[in-house]
N, C-alpha and C positions, 0 to 999 in steps of 0.2 A: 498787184497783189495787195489784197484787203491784210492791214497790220491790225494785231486784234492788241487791246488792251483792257488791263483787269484792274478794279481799286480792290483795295483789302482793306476793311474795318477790324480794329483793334491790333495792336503788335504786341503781343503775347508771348510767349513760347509757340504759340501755333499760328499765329497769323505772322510770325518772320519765317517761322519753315515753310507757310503755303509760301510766300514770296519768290522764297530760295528756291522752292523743289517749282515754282511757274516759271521763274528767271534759268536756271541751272538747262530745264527741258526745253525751253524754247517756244511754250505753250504761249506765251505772250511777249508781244514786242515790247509796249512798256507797261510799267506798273503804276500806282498813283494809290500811297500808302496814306493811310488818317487814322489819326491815334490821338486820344484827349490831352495826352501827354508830349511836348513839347516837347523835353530833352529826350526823351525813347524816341520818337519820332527823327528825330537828328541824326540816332546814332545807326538804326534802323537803316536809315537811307543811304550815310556815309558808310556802312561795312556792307552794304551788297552793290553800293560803285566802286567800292576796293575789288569787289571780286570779279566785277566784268570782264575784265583785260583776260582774265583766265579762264574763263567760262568757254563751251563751243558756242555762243549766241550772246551777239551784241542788245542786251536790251536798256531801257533809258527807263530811270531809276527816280520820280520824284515825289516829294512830300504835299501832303495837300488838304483840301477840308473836304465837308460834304457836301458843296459849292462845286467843287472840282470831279466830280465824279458824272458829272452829264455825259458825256461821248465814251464812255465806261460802255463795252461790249458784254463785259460780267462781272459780278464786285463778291467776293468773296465776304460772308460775314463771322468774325471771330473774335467780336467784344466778348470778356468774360473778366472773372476774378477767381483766378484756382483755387486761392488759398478756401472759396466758399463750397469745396466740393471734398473738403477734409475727412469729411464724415465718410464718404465713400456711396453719396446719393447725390447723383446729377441734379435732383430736385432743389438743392442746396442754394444752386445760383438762381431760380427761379423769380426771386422778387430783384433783386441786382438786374438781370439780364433784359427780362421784358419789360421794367422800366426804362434801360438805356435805350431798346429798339425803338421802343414806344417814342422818344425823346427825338433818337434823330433821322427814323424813316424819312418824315416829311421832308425835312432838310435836305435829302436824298432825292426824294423824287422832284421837289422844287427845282433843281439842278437841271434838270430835263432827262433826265436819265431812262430807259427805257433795254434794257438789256436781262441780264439775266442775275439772279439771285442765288447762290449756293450756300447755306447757311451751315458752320459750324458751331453756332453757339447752342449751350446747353441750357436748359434742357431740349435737346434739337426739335422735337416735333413740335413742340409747342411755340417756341421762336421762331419756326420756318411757318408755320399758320398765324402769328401776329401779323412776320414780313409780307405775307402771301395778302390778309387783309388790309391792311393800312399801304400797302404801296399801290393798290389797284393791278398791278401786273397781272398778266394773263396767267388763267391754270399752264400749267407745266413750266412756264418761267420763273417760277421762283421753287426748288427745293432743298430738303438737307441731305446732310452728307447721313443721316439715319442709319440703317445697321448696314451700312456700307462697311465699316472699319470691324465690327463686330464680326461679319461675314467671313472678312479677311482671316480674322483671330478663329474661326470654324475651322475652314477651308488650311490652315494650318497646321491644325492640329490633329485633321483626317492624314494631313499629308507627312506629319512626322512619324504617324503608326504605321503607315502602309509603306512609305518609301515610293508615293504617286508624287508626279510632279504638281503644286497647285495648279496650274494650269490647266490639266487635266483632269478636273474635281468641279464639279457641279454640286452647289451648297448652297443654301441661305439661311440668315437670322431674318427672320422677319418681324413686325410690329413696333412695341415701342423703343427708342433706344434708350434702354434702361433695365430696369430688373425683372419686367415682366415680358422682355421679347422670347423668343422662341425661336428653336431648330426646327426647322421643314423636314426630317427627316424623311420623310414619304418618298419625299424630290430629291434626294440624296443620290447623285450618280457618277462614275467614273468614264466621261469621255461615253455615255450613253448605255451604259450598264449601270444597271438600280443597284442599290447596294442592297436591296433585299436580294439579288443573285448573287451574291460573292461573301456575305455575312455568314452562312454556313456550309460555306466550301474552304477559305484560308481564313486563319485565325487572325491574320492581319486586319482584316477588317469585321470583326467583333468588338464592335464599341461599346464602351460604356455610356452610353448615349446621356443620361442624366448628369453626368462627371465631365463630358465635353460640353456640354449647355454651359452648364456652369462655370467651366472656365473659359465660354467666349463669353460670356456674360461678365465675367469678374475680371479679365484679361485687363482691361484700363485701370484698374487698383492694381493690380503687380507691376505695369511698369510706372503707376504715378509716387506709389512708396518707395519704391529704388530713386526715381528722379525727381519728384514735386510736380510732376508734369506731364505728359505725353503729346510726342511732338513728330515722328515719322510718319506712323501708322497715319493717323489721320490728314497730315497737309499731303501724303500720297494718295489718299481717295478724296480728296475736295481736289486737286490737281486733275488727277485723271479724268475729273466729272468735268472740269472747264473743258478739258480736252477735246473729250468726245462731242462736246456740244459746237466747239469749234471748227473741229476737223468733218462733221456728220460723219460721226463712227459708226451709227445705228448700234451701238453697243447696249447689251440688257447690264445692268448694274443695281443692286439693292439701294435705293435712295427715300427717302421721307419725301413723300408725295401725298396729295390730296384726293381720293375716295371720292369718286361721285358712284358706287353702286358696283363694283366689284368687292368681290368678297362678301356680299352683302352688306356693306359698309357705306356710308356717306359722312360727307362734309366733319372729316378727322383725316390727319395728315398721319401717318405712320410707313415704319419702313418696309419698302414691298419691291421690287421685280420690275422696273421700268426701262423703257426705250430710250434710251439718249444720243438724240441726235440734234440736228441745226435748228427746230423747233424746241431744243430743250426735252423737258420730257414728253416724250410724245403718244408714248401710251404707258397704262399701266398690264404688268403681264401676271394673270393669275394663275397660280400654281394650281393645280389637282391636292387639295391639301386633302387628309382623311377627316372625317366628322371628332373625331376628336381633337385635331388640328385646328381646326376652323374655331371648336368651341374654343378653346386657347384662346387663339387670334380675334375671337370677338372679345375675350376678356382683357386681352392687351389696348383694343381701342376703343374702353370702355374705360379705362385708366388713364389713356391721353387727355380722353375728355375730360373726364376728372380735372385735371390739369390746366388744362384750356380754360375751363370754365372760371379757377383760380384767377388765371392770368389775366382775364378780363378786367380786374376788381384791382388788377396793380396800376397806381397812376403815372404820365412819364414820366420822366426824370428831364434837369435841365440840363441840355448837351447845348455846346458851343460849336 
C-alpha cells in the first residue's frame, strides 16, 4: 500500500488545523511541516506528536524546509499574515503573500517535487495562478481551496432555513473568492429538485436570496472578529480536497481552477465546479448559469484579473 504524504507551508492558525484535521482523518501517513519560523515550527510539530498516541491513525510528524518537500505527494499551501486582512478585504495580504510564493516556489520545485498543490493562501485565486505559473506543474495540479469554504457557508445557511440536511443541498459560490463571488442560484437544488419548484409551494424555502449571498460572502468576517482567525471551515475543505485526490473520489467540489474556455473564460483561475480525482482536477463542470449569471461571473473574473495583473508587478521576497 502506497503511504501518501503531504508538506504544509506556513503554521498559522490554518496551516496547524489543515495538519491536525490531515493527521486526525488519516488522509496522510506523514506530514512534513515548514514555517520561517523556528520556534512555531518546534512547537507545531511537538503538540501534534503529543497527540498521536490518541489519535485513530499512527501518522509521523516532522519539521523541515523547502529542501524536504520533494517526495511530497501534495503540499498544502498556507503562508499568510492575518493580522493584514483587518480591514475585512482578502486583498490586504496581496503584496505579503505573492511576494513570499514568488520567494520560495523555486526552492519548492528545486527539491524535486512533482505532486500536487492546494493553495489556501489569500488572496486565493490569484496565489494559486502565481503557484500554477512559476512551479510549471500541470493544469489541474495545482489549485485553491476557492469558494469551496464559501459554498459550505451557502449550503448552511439554505440548510438552517429548511431543516434539509447539507448533504442533501446542491449549491455553489462561484468566481472570485472574495466580495465579488456569487450564488448560482439557477443551480440551486435539493437532492435533484430546483428550488424554483419548492420556493412557491413551502415558505421554508423562500430565500432572501440577496441576504444569503451576503452572508456567505461576509461569513469569514463573523467568525474572524469573534476569534482573529478562521481555522475549521477551511483546513476541512483544503483536507477533503487532498482527500479526494488521493483516494480518486471523482468527487465534484467548488475549487479555484484555471479556465481554458469554459464559461467563456480563459487563462483566469476562479472558483467553479470541478472533478477531483487521482489526476487532481480533472475537469471543470459548467453549470447552466442564466444570462444574468454568467454576466456576473464574467464580472468576477474580470476582477481577478485585475488582481493578477497587480501581482505580477510584486517582486519575491527572501525566504530561506
Amino acid at each position: 500500500m502506497k503511504t501518501r504524504k503531504v508538506g504544509i507551508i506556513g503554521l498559522g492558525h490554518v496551516g496547524a488545523h489543515v495538519a491536525y484535521s490531515l493527521a486526525i482523518q488519516g488522509i496522510a501517513a506523514e506530514l512534513v511541516l515548514v514555517d520561517p519560523k523556528e520556534s512555531k515550527l518546534a512547537a507545531e510539530v511537538q503538540d501534534l506528536r503529543d497527540a498521536i498516541l490518541y489519535c485513530p491513525h499512527d501518522v509521523k510528524i516532522n519539521g523541515g524546509t523547502y529542501a524536504d518537500l520533494g517526495d511530497c505527494d501534495a503540499i498544502v499551501n498556507c503562508i499568510g499574515d492575518i493580522d493584514l486582512v483587518a480591514s475585512g478585504d482578502r486583498l490586504d495580504e496581496l503584496t505579503f503573500t505573492a511576494a513570499q510564493v514568488k520567494g520560495y516556489i523555486h526552492k519548492v520545485m528545486a527539491s524535486g517535487f512533482n505532486g500536487f498543490i492546494v493553495n489556501i493562501t489569500n488572496p486565493c485565486d490569484v496565489i494559486t495562478n502565481i503557484l500554477y505559473r512559476e512551479s510549471g506543474l500541470p493544469k489541474g495540479h495545482v489549485i485553491g481551496t476557492g469558494t469551496g469554504l464559501d459554498t459550505s457557508r451557502l449550503v448552511s445557511a439554505l440548510s438552517l432555513q429548511t431543516g434539509v440536511s447539507p448533504q442533501s443541498i446542491s449549491a455553489y459560490m462561484i468566481g472570485e473568492h472574495g466580495a465579488s463571488q456569487m450564488a448560482a442560484w439557477s443551480c440551486v437544488n435539493f437532492n435533484g429538485i430546483p428550488l424554483s419548484s419548492l420556493e412557491h409551494e413551502d415558505p421554508k424555502f423562500a430565500f432572501d436570496k440577496p441576504e444569503l449571498q451576503k452572508r456567505a460572502i461576509g461569513g469569514g468576517w463573523v467568525t474572524y472578529s469573534g476569534k482573529h482567525c478562521t481555522e475549521y471551515g477551511i483546513c476541512s475543505t483544503a483536507a477533503r480536497m487532498v482527500r479526494c485526490i488521493f483516494n480518486d473520489e471523482q468527487r465534484i467540489m467548488p475549487a479555484s481552477m484555471l479556465l481554458d474556455g469554459e464559461y467563456g473564460e480563459k487563462d483566469v483561475f476562479v472558483g467553479v465546479p470541478v472533478l477531483l480525482g487521482k489526476n487532481g482536477a480533472e475537469r471543470v463542470l459548467e453549470l447552466p448559469l442564466t444570462a444574468e449569471e454568467l454576466a456576473n461571473f464574467h464580472k468576477c473574473c474580470d476582477d481577478v484579473r485585475k488582481n493578477i495583473k497587480t501581482a505580477e508587478g510584486i517582486a519575491p521576497a527572501e525566504c530561506k
